[in-house]
C-alpha positions as CSV (number, residue, x, y, z in Angstrom):
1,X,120.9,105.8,119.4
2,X,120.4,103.3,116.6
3,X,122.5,100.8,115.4
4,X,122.6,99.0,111.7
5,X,119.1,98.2,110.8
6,X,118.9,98.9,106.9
7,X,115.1,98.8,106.2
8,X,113.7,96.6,109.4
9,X,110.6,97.8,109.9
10,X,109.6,95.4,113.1
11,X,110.4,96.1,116.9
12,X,110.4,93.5,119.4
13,X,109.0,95.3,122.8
14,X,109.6,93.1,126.3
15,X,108.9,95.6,129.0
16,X,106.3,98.9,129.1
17,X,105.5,99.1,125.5
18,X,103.9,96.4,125.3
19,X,100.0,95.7,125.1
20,X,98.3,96.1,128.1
21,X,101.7,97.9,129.7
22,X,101.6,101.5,131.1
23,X,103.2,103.0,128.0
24,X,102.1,101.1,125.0
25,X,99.8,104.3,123.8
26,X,103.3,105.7,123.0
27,X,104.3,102.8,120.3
28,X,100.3,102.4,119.5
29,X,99.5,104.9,116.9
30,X,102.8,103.3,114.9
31,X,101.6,99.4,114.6
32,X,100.2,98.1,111.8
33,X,100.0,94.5,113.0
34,X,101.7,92.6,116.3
35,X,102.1,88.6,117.8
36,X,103.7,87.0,120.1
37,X,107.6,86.5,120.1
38,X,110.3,86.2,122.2
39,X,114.6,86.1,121.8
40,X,117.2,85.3,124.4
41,X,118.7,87.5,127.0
42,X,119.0,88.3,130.0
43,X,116.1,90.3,131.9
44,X,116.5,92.9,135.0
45,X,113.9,94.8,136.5
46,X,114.7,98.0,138.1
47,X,112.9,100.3,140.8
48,X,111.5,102.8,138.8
49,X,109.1,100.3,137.6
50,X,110.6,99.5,133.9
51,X,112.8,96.6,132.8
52,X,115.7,96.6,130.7
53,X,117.8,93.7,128.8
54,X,121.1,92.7,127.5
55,X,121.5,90.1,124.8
56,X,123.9,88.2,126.5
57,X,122.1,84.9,128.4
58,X,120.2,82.2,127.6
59,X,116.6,82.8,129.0
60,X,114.2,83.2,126.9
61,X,112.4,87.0,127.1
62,X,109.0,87.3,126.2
63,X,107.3,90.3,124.1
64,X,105.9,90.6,121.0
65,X,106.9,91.9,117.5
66,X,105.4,94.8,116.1
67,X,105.3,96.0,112.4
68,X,105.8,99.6,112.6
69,X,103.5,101.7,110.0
70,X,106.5,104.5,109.4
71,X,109.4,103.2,111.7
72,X,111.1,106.7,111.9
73,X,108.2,108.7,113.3
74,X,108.0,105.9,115.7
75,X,111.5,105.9,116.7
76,X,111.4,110.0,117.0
77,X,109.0,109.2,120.1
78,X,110.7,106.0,120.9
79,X,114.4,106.7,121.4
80,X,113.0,110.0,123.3
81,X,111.0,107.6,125.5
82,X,113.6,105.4,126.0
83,X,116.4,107.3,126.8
84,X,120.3,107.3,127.5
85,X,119.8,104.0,128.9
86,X,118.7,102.2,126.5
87,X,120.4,101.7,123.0
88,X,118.7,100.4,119.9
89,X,119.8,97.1,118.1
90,X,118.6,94.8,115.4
91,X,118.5,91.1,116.7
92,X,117.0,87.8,116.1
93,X,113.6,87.3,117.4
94,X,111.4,84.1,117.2
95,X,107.9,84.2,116.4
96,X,105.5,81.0,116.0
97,X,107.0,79.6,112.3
98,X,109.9,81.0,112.4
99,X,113.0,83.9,113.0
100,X,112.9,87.6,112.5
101,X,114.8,90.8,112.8
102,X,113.9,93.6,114.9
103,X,114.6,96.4,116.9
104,X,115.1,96.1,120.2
105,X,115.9,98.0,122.7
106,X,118.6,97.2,125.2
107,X,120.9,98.0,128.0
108,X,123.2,100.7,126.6
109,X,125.9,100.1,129.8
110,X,125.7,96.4,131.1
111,X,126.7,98.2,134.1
112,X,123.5,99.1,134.7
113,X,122.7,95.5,135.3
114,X,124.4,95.8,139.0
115,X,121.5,98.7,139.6
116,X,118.5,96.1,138.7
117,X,117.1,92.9,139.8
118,X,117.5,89.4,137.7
119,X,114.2,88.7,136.3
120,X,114.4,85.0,135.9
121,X,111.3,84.2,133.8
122,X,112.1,86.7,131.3
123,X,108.2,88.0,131.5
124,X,108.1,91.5,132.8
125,X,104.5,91.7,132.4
126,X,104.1,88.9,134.9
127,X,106.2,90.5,137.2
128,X,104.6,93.6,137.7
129,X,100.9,92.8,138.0
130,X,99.3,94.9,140.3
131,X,102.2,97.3,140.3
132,X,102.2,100.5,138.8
133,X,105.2,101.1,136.7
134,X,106.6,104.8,136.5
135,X,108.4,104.7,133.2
């Protein structure tokens, strides 16, 4: 499942994983500090209560950037967690100050986008208040 990464040691999570989201007890044992961030993309939300990207698009898609204590322990859960739908890349991500690179992971079939919604903000966590999300 991964891609080219060398020794990145960051992830950028958009959806579930992050803090306050329904799974981020899976990726919480593994940070070692997080902020803010965001890249650009293209956001859908699907049914099952989780969203998914593609890098392709201009908005911008809010997360945050984690540094991961042992980045392969975390990715043994992670890429488990994530599935055959999602592939994991190294991109650009901005923080406050400046540009880093992370994991992240992404649509591994844009054809999967016809089977989601277009999140326009590029928030997932404001999209799914009050909802409870099932992956």
């Amino acid at each position: 499942m991964s891609g080219t990464g060398g020794s990145v040691d960051q992830l950028f999570v958009y959806g579930t994983l992050r803090t306050g989201q329904r799974a981020h007890g899976l990726l919480a044992p593994h940070v070692r500090a997080s902020e803010p961030a965001w890249c650009r993309g293209t956001m859908y939300g699907f049914a099952t209560g989780y969203p998914g990207v593609v890098l392709a698009g201009s908005t911008r898609i809010v997360g945050e950037v984690v540094g991961l204590t042992d980045p392969a322990a975390a990715f043994v859960a992670l890429d488990a967690y994530e599935g055959d739908e999602f592939a994991r890349v190294v991109a650009e991500v901005e923080v406050m100050g400046g540009v880093r690179r992370a994991w992240i992971y992404v649509l591994s079939d844009p054809a999967l986008t016809q089977l989601g919604s277009l999140i326009d903000s590029g928030d997932w966590a404001g999209c799914v208040v009050g909802q409870e999300p099932t992956k």
